[in-house]
PDB file of N, CA, C, O and CB in Angstrom:
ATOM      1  N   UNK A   1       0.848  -1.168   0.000  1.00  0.00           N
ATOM      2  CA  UNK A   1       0.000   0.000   0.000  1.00  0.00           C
ATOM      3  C   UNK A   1       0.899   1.239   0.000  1.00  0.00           C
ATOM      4  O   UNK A   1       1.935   1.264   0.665  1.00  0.00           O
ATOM      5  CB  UNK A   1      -0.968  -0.006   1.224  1.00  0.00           C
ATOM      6  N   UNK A   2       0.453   2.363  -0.825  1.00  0.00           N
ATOM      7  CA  UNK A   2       1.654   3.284  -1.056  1.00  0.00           C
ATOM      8  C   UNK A   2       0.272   4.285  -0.735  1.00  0.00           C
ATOM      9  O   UNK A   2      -0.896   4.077  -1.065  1.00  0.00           O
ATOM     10  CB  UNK A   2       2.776   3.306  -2.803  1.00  0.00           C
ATOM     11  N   UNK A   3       0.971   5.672   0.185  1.00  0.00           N
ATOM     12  CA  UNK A   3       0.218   6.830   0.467  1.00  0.00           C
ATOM     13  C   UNK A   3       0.878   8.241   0.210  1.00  0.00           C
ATOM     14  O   UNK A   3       1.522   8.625   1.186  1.00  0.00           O
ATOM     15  CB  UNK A   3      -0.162   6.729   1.832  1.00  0.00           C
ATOM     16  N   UNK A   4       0.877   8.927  -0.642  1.00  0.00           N
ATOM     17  CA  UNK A   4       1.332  10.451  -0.796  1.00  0.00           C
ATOM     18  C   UNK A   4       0.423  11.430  -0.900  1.00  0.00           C
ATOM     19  O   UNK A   4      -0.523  11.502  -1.684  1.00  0.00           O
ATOM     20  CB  UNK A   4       2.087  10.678  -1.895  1.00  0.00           C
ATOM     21  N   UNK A   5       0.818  12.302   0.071  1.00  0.00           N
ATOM     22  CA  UNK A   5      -0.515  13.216   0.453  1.00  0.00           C
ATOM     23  C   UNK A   5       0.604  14.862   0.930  1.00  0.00           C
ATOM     24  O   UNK A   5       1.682  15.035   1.498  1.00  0.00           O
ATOM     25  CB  UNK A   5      -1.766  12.226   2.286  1.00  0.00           C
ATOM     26  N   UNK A   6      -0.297  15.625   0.384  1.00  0.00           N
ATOM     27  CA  UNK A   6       0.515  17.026   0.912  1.00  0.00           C
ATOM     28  C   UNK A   6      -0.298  17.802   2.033  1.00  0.00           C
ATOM     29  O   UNK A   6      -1.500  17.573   2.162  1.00  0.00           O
ATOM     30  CB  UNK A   6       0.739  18.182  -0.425  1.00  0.00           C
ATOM     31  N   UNK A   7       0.236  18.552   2.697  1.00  0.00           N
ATOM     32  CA  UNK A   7      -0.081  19.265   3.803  1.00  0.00           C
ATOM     33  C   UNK A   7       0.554  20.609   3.960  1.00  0.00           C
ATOM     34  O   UNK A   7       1.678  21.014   3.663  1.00  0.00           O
ATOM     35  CB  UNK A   7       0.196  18.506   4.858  1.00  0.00           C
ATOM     36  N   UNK A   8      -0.532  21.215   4.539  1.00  0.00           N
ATOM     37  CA  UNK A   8      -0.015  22.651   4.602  1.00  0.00           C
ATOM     38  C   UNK A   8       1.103  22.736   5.846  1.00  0.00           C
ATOM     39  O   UNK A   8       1.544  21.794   6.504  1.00  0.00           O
ATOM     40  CB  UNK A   8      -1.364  23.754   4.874  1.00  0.00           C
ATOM     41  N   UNK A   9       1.421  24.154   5.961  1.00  0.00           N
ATOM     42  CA  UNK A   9       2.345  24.020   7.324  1.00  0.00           C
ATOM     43  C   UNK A   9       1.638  23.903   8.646  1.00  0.00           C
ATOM     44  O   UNK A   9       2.448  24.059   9.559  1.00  0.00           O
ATOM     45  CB  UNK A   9       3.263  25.281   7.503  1.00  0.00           C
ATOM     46  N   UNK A  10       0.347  23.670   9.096  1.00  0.00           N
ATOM     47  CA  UNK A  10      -0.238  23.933   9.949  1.00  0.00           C
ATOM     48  C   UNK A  10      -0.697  21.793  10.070  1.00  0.00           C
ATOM     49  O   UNK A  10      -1.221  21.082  10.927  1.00  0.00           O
ATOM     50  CB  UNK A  10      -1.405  25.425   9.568  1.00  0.00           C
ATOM     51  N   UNK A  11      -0.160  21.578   8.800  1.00  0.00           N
ATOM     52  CA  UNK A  11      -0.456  20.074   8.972  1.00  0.00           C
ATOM     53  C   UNK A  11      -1.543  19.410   8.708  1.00  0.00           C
ATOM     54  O   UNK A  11      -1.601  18.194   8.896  1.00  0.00           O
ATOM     55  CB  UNK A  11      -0.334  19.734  10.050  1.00  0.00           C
ATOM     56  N   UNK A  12      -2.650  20.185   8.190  1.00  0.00           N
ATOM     57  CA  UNK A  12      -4.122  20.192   7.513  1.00  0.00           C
ATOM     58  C   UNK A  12      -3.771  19.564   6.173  1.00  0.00           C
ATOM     59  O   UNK A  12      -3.293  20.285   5.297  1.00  0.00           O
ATOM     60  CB  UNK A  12      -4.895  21.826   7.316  1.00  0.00           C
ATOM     61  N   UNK A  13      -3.956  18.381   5.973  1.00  0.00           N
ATOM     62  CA  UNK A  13      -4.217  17.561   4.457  1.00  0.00           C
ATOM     63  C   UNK A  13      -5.150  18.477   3.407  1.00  0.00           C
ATOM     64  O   UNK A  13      -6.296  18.922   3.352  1.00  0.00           O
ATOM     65  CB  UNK A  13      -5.172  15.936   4.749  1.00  0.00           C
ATOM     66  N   UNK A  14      -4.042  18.474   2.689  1.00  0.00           N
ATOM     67  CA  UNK A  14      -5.307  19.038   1.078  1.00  0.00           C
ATOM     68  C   UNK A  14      -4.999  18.564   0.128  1.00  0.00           C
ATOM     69  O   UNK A  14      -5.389  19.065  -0.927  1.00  0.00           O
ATOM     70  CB  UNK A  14      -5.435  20.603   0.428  1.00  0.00           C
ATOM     71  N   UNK A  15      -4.165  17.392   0.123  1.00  0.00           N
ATOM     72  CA  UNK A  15      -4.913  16.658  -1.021  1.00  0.00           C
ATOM     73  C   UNK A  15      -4.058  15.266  -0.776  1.00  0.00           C
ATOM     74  O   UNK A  15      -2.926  15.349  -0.299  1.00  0.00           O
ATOM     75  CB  UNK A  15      -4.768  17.457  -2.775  1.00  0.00           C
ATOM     76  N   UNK A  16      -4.771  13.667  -1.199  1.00  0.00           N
ATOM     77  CA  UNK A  16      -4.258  12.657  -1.578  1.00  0.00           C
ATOM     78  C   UNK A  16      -3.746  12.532  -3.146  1.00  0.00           C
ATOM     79  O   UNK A  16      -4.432  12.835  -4.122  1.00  0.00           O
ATOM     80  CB  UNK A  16      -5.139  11.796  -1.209  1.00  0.00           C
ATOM     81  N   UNK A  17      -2.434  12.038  -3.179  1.00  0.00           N
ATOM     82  CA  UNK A  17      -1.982  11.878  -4.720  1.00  0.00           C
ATOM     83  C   UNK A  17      -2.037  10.990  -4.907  1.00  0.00           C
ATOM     84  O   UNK A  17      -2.164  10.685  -6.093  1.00  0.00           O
ATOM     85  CB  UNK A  17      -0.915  12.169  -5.255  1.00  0.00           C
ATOM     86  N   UNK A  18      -1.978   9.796  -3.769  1.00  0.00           N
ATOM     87  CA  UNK A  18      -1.525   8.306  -4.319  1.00  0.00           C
ATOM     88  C   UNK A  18      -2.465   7.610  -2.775  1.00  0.00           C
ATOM     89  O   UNK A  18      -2.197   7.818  -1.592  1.00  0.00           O
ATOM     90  CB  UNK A  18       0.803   7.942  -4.466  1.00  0.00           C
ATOM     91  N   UNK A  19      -3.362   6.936  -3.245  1.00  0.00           N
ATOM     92  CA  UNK A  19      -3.574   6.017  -1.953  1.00  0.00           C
ATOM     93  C   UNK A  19      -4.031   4.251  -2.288  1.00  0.00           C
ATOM     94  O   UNK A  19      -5.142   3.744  -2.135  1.00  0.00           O
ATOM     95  CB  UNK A  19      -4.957   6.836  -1.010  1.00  0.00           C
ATOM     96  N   UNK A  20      -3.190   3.816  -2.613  1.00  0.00           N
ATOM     97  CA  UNK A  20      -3.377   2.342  -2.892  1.00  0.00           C
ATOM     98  C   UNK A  20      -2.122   1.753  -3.373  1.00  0.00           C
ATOM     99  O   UNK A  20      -1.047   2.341  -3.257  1.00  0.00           O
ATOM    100  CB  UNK A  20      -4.479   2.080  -3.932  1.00  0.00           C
ATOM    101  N   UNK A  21      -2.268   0.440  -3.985  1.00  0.00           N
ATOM    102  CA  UNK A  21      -1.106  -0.543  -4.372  1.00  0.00           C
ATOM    103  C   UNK A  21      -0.436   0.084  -5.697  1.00  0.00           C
ATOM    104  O   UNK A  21      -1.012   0.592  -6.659  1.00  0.00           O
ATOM    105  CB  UNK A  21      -1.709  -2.187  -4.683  1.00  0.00           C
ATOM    106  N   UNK A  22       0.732  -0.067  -5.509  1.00  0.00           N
ATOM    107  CA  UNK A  22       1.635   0.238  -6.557  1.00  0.00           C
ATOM    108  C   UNK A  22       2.461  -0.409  -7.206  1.00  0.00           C
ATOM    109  O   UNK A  22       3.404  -0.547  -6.427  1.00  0.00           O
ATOM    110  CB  UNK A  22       2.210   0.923  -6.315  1.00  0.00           C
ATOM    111  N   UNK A  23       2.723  -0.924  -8.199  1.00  0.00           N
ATOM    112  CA  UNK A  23       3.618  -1.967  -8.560  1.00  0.00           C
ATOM    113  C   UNK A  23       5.032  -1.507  -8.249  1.00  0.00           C
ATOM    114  O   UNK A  23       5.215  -0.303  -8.068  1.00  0.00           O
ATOM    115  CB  UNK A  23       3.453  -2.349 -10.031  1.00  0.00           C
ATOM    116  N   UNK A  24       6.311  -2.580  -8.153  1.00  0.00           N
ATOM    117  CA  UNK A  24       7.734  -1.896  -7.514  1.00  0.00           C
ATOM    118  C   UNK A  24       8.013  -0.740  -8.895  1.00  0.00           C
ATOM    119  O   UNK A  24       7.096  -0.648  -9.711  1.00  0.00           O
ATOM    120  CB  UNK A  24       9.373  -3.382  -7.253  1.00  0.00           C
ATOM    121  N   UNK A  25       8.919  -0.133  -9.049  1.00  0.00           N
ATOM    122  CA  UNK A  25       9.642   0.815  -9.725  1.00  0.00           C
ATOM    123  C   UNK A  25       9.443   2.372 -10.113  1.00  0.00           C
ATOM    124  O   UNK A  25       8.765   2.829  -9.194  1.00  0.00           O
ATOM    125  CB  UNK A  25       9.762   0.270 -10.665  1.00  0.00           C
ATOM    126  N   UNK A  26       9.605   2.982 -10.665  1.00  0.00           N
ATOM    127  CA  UNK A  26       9.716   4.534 -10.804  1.00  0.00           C
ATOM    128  C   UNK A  26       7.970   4.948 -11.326  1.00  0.00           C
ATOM    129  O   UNK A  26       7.450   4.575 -12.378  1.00  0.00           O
ATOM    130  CB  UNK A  26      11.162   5.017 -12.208  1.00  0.00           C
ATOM    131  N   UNK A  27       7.229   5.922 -10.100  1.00  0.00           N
ATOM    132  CA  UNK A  27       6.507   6.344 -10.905  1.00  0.00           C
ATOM    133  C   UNK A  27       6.222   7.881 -10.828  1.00  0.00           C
ATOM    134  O   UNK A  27       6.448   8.323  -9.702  1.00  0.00           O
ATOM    135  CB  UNK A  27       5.510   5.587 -10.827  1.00  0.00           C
ATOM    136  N   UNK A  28       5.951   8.457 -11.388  1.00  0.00           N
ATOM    137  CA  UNK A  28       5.159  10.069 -11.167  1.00  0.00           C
ATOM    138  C   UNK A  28       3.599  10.221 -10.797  1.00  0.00           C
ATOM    139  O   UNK A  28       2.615   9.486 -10.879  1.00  0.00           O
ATOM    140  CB  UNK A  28       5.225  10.933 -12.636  1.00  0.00           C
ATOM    141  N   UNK A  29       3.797  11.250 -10.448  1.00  0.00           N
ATOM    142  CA  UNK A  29       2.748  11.693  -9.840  1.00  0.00           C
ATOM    143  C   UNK A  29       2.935  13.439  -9.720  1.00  0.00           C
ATOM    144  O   UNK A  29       3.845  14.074  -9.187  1.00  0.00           O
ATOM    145  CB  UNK A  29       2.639  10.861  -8.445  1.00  0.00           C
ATOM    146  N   UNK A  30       1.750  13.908 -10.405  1.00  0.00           N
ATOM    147  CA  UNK A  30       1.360  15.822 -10.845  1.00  0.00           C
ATOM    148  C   UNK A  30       0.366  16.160  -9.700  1.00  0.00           C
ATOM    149  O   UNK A  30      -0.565  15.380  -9.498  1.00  0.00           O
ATOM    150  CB  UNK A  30       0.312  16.211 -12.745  1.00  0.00           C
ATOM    151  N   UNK A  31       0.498  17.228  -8.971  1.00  0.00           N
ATOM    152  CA  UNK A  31      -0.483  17.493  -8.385  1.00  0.00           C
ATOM    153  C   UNK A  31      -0.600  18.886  -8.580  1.00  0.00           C
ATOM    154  O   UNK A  31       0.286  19.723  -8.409  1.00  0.00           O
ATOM    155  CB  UNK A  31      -0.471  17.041  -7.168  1.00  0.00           C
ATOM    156  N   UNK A  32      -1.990  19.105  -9.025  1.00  0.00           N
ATOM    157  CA  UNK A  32      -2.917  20.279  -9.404  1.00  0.00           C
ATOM    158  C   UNK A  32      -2.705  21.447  -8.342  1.00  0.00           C
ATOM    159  O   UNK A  32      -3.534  21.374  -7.435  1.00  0.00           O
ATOM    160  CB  UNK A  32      -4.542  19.787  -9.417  1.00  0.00           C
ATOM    161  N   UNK A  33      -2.039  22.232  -8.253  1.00  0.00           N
ATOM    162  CA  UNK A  33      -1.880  22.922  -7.456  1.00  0.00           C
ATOM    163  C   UNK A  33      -2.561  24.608  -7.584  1.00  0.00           C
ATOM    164  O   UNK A  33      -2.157  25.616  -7.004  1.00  0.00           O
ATOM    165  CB  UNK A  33      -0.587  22.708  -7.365  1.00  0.00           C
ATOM    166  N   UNK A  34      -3.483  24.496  -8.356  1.00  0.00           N
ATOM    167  CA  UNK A  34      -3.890  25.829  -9.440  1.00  0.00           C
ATOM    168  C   UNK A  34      -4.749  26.609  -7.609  1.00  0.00           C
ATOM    169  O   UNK A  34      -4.478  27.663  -7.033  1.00  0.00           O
ATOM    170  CB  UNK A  34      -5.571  25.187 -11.528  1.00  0.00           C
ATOM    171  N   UNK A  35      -5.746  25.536  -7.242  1.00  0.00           N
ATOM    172  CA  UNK A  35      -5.977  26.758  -6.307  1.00  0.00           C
ATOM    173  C   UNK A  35      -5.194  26.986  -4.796  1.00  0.00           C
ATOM    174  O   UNK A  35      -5.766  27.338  -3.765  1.00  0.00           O
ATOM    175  CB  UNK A  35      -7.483  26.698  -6.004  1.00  0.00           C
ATOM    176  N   UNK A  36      -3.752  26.696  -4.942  1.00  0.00           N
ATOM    177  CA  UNK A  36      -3.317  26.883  -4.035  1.00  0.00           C
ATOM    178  C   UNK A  36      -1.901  28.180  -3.962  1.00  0.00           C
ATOM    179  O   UNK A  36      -0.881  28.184  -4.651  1.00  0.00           O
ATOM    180  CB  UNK A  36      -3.157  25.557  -3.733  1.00  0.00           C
ATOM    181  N   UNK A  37      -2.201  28.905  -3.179  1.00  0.00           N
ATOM    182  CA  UNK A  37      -1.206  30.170  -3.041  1.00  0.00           C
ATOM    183  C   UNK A  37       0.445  29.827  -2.809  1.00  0.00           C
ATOM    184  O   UNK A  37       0.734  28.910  -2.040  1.00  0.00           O
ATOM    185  CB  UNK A  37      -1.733  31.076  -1.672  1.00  0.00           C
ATOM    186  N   UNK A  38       1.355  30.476  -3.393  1.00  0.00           N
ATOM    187  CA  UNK A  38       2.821  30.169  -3.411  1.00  0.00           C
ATOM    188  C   UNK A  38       2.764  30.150  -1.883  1.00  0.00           C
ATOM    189  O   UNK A  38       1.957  30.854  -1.275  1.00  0.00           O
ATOM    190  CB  UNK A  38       3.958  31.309  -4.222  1.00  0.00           C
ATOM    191  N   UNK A  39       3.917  29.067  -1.065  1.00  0.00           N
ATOM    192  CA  UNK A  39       4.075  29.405   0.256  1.00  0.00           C
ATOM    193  C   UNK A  39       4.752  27.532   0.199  1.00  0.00           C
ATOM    194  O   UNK A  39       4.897  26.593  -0.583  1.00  0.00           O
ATOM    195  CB  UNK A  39       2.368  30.082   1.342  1.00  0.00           C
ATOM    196  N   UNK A  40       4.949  27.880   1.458  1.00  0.00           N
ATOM    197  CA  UNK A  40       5.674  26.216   1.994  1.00  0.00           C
ATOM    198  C   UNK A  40       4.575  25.107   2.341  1.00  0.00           C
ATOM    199  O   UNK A  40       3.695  25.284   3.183  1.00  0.00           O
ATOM    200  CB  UNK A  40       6.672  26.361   3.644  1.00  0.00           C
ATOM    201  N   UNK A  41       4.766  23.735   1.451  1.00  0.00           N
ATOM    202  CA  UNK A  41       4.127  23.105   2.025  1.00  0.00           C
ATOM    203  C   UNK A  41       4.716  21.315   2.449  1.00  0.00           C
ATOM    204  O   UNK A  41       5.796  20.901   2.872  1.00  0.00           O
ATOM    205  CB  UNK A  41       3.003  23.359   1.238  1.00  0.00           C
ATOM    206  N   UNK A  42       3.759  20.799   2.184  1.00  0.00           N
ATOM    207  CA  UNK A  42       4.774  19.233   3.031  1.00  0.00           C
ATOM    208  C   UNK A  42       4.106  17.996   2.218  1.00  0.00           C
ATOM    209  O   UNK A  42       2.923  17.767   1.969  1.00  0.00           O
ATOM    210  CB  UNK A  42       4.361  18.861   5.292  1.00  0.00           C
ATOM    211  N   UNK A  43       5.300  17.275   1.892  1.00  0.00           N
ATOM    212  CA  UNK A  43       4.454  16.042   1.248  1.00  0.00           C
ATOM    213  C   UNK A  43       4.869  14.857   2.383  1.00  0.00           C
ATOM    214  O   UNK A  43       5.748  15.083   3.215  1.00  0.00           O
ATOM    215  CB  UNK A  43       5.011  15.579  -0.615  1.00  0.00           C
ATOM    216  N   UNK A  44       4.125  13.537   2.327  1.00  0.00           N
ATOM    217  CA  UNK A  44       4.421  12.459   2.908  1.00  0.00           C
ATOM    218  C   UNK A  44       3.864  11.155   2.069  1.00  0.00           C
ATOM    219  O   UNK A  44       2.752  10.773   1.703  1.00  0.00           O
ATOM    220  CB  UNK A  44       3.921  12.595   4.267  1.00  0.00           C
ATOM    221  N   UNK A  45       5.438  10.593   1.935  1.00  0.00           N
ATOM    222  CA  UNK A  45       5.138   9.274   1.269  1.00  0.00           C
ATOM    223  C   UNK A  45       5.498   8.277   2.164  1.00  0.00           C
ATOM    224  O   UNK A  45       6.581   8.139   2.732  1.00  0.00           O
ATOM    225  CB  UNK A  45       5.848   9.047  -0.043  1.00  0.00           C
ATOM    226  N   UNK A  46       4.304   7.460   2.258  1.00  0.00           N
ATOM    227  CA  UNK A  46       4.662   6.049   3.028  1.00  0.00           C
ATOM    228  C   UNK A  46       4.196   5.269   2.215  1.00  0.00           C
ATOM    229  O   UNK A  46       3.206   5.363   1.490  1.00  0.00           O
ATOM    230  CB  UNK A  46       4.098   5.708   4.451  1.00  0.00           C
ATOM    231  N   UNK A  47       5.269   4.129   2.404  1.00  0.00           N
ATOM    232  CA  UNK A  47       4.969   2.717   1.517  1.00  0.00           C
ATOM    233  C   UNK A  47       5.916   1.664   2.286  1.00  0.00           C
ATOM    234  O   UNK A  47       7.132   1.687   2.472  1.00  0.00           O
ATOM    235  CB  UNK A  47       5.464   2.840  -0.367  1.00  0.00           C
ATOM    236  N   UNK A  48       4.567   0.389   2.807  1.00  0.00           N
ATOM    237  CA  UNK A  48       4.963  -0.101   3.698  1.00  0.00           C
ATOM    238  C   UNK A  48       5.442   0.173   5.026  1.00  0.00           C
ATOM    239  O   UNK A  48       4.687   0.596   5.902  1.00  0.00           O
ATOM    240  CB  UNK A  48       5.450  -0.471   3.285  1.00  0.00           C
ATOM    241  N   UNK A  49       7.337  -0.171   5.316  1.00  0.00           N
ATOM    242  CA  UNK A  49       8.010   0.279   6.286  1.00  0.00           C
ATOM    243  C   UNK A  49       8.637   1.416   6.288  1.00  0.00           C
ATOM    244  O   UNK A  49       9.498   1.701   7.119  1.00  0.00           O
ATOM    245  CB  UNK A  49       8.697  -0.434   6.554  1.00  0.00           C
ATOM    246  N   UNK A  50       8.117   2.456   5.002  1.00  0.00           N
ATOM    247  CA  UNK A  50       9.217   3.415   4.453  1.00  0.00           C
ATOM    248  C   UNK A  50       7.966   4.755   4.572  1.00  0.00           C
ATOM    249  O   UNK A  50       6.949   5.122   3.985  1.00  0.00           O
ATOM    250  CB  UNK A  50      10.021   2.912   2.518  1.00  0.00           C
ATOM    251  N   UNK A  51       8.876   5.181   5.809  1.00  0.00           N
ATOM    252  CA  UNK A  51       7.768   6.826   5.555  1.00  0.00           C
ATOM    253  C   UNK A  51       8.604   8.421   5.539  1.00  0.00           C
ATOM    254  O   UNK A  51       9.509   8.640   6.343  1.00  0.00           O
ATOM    255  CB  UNK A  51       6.467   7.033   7.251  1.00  0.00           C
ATOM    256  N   UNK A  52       8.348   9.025   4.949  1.00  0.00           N
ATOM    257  CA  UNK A  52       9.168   9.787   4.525  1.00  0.00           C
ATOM    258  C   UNK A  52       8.641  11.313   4.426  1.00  0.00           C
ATOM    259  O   UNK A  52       7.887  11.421   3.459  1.00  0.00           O
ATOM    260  CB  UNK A  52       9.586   9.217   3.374  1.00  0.00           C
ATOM    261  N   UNK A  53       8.757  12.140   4.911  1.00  0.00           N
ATOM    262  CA  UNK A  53       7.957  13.568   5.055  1.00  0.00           C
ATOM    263  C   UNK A  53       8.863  15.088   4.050  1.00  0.00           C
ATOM    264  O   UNK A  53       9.933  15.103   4.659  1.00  0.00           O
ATOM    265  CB  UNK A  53       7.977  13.949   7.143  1.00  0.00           C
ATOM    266  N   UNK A  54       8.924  15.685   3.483  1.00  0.00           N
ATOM    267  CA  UNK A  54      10.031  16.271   2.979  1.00  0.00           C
ATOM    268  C   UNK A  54       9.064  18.058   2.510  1.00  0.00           C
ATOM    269  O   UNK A  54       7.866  18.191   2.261  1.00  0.00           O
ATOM    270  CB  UNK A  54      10.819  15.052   1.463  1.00  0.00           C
ATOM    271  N   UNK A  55       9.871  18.865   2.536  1.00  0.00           N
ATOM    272  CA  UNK A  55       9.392  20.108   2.340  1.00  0.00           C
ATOM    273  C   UNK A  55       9.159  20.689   0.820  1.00  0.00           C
ATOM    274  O   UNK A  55      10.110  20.590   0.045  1.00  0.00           O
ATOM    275  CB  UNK A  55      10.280  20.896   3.043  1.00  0.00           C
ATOM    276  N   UNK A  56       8.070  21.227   0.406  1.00  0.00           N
ATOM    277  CA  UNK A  56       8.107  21.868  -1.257  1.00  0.00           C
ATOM    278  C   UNK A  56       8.175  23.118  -1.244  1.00  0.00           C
ATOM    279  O   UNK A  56       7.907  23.249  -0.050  1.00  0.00           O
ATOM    280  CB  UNK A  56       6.874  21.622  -2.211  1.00  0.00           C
ATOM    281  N   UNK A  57       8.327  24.216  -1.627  1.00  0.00           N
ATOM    282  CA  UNK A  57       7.763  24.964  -2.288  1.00  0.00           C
ATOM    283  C   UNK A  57       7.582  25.380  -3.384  1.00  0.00           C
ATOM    284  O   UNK A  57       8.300  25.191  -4.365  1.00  0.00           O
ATOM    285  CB  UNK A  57       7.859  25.454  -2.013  1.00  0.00           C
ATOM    286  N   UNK A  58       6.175  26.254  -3.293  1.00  0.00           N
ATOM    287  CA  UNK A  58       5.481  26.269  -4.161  1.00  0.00           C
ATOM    288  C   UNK A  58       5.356  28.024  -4.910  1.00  0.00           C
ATOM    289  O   UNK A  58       4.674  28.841  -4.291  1.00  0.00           O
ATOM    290  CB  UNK A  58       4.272  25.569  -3.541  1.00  0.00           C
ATOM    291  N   UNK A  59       5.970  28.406  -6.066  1.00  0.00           N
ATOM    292  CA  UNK A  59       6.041  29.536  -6.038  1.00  0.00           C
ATOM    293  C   UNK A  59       5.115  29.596  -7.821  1.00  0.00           C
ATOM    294  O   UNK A  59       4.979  28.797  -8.747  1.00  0.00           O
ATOM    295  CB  UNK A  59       7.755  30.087  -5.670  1.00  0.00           C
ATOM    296  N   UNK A  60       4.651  31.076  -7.524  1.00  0.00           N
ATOM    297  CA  UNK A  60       3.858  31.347  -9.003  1.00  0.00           C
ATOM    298  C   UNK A  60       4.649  32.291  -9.575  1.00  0.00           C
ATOM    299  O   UNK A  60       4.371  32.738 -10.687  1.00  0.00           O
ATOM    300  CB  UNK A  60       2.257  31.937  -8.972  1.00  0.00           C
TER     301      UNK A  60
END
């Protein structure tokens, strides 16, 4: 089961990118970011034993 989801800085989810099975190897994933304002935000990918939190920003 693979989960990538972004969050604002306050830690409020706004949006799922990925929530289910994934086969092993390289994939992408776009997320629509049109109504969201330039500023810092947070993604988190977990899959399986592997969770991983890392910072974006987002500038227009």
């Amino acid at each position: 089961m693979v989960s990538l989801k972004v969050f604002d800085v306050l830690g409020h989810e706004l949006a799922i990118l990925v929530n289910g099975v994934q086969q092993p190897g390289m994939h992408t994933v776009q997320w629509d970011a049109a109504g969201f304002p330039s500023g810092v935000y947070f993604y988190r990918l977990q899959a399986d034993s592997f969770d991983e939190s890392k910072k974006l920003l987002l500038l227009r």
